[in-house]
Each structure stands twice: as structure tokens, then as C-alpha cells.
C-alpha positions as CSV (number, residue, x, y, z in Angstrom):
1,X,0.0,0.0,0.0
2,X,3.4,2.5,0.4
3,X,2.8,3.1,-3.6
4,X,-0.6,3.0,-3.9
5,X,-1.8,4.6,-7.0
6,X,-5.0,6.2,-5.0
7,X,-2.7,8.4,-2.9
8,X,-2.6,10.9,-5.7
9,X,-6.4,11.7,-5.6
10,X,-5.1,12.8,-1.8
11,X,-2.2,15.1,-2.6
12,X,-4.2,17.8,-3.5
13,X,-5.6,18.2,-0.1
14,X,-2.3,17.7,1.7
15,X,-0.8,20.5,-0.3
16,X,-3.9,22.8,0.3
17,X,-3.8,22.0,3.9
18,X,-0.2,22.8,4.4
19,X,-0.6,26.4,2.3
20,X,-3.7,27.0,4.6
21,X,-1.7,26.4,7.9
22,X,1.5,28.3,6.5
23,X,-1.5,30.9,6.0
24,X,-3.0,30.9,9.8
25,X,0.6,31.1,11.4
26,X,2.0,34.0,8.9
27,X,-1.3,35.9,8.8
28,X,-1.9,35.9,13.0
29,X,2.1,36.5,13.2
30,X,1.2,39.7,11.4
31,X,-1.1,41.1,13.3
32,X,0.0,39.9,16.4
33,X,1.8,42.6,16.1
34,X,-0.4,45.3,15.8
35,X,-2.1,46.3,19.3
36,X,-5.5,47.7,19.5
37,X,-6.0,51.4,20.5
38,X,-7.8,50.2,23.7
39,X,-5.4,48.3,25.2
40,X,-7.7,45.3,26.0
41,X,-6.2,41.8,26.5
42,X,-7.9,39.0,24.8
43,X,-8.9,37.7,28.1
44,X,-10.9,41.1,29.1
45,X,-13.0,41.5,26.0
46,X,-13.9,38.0,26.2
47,X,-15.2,38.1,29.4
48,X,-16.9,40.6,28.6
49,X,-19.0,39.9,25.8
50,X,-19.8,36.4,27.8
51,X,-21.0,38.7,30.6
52,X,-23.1,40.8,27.9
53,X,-24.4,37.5,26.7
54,X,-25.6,36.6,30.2
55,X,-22.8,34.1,30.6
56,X,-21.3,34.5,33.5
57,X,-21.1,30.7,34.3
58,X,-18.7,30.0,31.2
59,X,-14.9,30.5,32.8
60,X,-12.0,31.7,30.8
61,X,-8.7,29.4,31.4
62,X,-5.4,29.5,30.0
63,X,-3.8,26.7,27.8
64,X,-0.6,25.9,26.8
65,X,1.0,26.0,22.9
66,X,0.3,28.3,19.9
67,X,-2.8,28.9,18.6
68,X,-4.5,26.2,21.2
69,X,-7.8,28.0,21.5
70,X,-10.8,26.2,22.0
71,X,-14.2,26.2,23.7
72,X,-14.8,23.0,25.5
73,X,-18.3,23.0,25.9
74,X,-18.5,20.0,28.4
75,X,-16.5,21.6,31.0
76,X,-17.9,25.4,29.6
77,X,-15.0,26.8,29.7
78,X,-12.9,28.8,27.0
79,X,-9.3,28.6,26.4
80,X,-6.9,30.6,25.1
81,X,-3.3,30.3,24.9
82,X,-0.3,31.4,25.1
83,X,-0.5,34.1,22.5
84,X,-3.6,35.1,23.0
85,X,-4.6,35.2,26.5
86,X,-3.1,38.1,27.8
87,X,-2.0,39.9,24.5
88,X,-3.2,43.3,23.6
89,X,-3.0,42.3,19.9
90,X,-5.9,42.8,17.3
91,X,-5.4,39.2,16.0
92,X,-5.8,37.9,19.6
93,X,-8.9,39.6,20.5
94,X,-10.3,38.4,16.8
95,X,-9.8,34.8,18.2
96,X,-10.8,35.2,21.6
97,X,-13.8,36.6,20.7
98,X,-14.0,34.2,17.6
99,X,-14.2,31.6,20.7
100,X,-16.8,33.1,22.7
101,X,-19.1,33.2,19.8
102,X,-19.0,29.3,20.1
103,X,-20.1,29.6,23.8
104,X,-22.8,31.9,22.3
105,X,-23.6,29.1,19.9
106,X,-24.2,27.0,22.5
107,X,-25.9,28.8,24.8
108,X,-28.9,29.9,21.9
109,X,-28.8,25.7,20.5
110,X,-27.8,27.2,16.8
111,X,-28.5,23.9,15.0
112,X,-25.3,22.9,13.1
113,X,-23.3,22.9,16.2
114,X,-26.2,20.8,17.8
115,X,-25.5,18.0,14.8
116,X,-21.9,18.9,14.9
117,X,-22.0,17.4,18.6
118,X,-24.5,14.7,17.8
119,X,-22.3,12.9,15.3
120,X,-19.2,13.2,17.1
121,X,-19.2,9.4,18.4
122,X,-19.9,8.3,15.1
123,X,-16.7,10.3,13.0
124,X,-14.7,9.3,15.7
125,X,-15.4,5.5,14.9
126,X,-15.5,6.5,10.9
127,X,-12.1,8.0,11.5
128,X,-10.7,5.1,13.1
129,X,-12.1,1.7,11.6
130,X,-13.1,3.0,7.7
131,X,-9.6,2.6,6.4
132,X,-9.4,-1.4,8.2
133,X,-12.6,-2.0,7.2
134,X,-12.2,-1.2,3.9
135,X,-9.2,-2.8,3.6
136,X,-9.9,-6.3,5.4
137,X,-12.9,-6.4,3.0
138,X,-10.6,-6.2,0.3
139,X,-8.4,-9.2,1.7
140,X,-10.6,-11.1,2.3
141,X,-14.0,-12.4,0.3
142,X,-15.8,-13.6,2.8
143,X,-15.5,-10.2,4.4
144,X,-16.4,-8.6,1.2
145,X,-19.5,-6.6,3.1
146,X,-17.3,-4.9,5.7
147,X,-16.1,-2.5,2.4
148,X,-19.5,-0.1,2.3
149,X,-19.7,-0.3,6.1
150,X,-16.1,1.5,6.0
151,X,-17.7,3.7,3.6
152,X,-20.4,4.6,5.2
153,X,-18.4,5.3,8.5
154,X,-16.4,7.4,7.1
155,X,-19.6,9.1,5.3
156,X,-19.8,10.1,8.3
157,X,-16.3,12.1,9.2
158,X,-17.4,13.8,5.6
159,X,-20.4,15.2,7.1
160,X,-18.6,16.6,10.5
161,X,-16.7,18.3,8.3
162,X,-19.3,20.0,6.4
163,X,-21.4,20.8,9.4
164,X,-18.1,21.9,11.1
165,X,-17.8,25.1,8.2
166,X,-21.4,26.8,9.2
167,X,-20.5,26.5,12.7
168,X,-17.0,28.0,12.5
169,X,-17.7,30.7,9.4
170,X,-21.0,31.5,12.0
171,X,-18.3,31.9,15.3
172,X,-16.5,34.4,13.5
173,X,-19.0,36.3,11.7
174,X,-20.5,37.0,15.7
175,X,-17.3,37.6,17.0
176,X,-16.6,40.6,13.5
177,X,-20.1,41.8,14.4
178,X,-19.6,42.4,18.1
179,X,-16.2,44.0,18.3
180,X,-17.6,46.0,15.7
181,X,-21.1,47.3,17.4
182,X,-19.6,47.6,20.7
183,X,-16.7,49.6,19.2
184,X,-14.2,47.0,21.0
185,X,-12.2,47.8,17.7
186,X,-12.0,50.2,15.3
187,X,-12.4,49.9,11.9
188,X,-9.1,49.5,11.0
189,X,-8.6,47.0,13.6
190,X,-11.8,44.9,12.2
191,X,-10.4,44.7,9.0
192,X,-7.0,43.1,10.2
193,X,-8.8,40.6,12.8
194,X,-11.5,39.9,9.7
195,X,-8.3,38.4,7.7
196,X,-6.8,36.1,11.0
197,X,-10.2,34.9,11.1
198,X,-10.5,33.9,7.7
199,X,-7.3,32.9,7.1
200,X,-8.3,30.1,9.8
201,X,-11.2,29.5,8.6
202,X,-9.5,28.0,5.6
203,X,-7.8,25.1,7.5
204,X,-11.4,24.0,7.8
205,X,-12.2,24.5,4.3
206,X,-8.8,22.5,4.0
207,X,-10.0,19.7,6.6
208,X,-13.2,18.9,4.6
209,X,-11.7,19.2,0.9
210,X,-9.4,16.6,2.8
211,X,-12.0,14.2,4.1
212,X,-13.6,14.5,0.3
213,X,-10.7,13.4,-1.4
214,X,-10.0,10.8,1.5
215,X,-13.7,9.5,0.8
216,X,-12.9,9.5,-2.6
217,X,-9.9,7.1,-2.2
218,X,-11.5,4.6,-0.4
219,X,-14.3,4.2,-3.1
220,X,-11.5,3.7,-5.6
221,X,-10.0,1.2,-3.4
222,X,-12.9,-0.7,-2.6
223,X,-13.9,-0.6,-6.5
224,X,-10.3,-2.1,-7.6
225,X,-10.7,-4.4,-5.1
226,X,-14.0,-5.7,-6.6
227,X,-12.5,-6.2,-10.1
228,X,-9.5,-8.6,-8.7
């Protein structure tokens, strides 16, 4: 399988995930750099739009590595990290509050991110067992029927994916919207923040081009395996 012919419906996808991280990293070291008139921390304006959004139960913690911001909604906390937490920057503030919009999310049920949590046991199986089940089908005749079940599995990693881009283009757009109205940043600052948020929000568009052509591989597999 080392030089599998199928890999190169997958290269594609590797190459646009690698430009779309080389994107995130050079895009927020940018405007790291460039400090917002306030002087807000990331921390301080996203407590306070949770606080304007009546969510004064979610906590705000601090996490270790680059870029390791997250809202965990089982524990309802938000963390940011190391370059973000306490920074002053513009592209900080767009994530933390790109972050809180998920806690917002949450809080008001928006629908993809209900399905988005709904199907997590199931991608996480997909992701795991599609490519051996595939596989093991093709091996083996008698376990000729475990080749759709990989399929459909990973179906299933597909669709996270594509419920995964309303949910994260909807985070940001709130986040945009309320630093704007609240005048948390200016203009100016908006437009920089707008491009670390997109730019981010292309490693998603990367991750589900990615499960596509990943999908797409394991149909070809499972269809050369039939005509052996």
C-alpha cells in the first residue's frame, strides 16, 4: 500500500492543507503585532462579551501551545493560549472573541453545532475503523460486506466536516459583528482581525476538501478491489 496509485487523488488536499496552515501562522504573526487602540487583553474582552451574553457561568482558562484555543463546551470553559490570552494584539482579540461566539452558539442551541455534537461518536469510529474496514474487506471475500460499512463510517467524518464550516464561518461572523457594534475595535482593527479569522477559517475549508478526497480514495480502493 506504500505506492498506492489512490494516494494521488489525496495530494491535493495535503498540499492545500499545508498552504492553509502556512497561512494561519504567517497571517496571526502579522497582526499579532499590531495592538489595539484600547489596550484590552484578549482575556478582558472575552469576558466581557460572555458577561453581555448573560454568561457569567462559562470560565475563561489559560492553555498551553500556539494557537491552542478552544471552547470546551462540556467543561464550559474557554481557552486561550499562550499568544492570545493576555495579549493586547488585534489578532488575539479576533480569536478570543472568535471563541466566545461558540459559547454563544451554545448557549442559543444554533442547530449545526447541535449535529456537529451529535455525530461526534460516530466520526470518531469513521475515522478510526473506515480505512481497516475497507481494507480487510478487500483481503478477504468472505468479508467482502465490511467494504460499504467502511464507507459509510467514514460518510460520516465527511459530514462533521461540512457541518463543522457553518459552525465555524457563524463563530467568527458573531465575533466581526460584536467588536464592531460595541466599538471594542476600530475599523481598521476589524479589517486586520476579519483576515486572522479567515485565514483560519480556511484550515477547515482545507479539513473537509481533505476528508472528500479521503472519501474518494477509499471508493477507488474498494472498487479495484472488486475487479480482482
Amino acid at each position: 500500500m506504500l505506492f498506492d496509485p489512490t494516494y494521488i487523488v489525496v495530494l491535493p488536499a495535503i498540499i492545500f492543507a499545508l498552504i492553509a496552515q502556512l497561512m494561519v501562522k504567517s497571517t496571526f504573526n502579522k497582526y499579532s503585532k499590531e495592538k489595539n487602540e484600547h489596550g484590552y487583553t484578549a482575556k478582558e474582552i472575552a469576558r466581557r462579551i460572555l458577561d453581555e451574553n448573560g454568561l457569567h457561568n462559562v470560565q475563561i482558562e489559560y492553555v498551553s501551545g500556539n494557537l491552542t484555543d478552544h471552547y470546551d463546551p462540556s467543561a464550559n470553559v474557554i481557552r486561550l493560549s499562550d499568544t492570545v490570552y493576555n495579549s493586547t494584539s488585534v489578532a488575539a482579540i479576533g480569536v478570543a472573541a472568535h471563541e466566545v461566539g461558540h459559547a454563544i452558539q451554545h448557549a442559543q442551541g444554533y442547530s449545526p453545532i447541535k449535529i456537529r455534537q451529535a455525530i461526534i461518536p460516530i466520526t470518531q469510529i469513521g475515522s478510526n475503523l473506515a480505512v481497516p474496514l475497507v481494507l480487510l474487506g478487500m483481503l478477504f471475500s468472505a468479508l467482502e460486506w465490511l467494504i460499504p460499512v467502511g464507507i459509510f463510517l467514514y460518510t460520516g467524518v465527511v459530514l462533521f466536516q461540512a457541518v463543522t464550516l457553518p459552525v465555524e464561518f457563524n463563530a467568527s461572523s458573531r465575533a466581526l459583528k460584536t467588536l464592531d457594534d460595541n466599538v471594542i475595535l476600530y475599523k481598521g482593527e476589524i479589517k486586520m482581525a476579519k483576515k486572522v479569522l479567515t485565514a483560519a477559517a480556511m484550515t477547515y475549508v482545507a479539513a473537509m476538501f481533505s476528508s472528500l478526497m479521503s472519501l474518494l480514495r477509499l471508493i477507488l480502493l474498494a472498487n479495484r478491489g472488486r475487479r480482482r
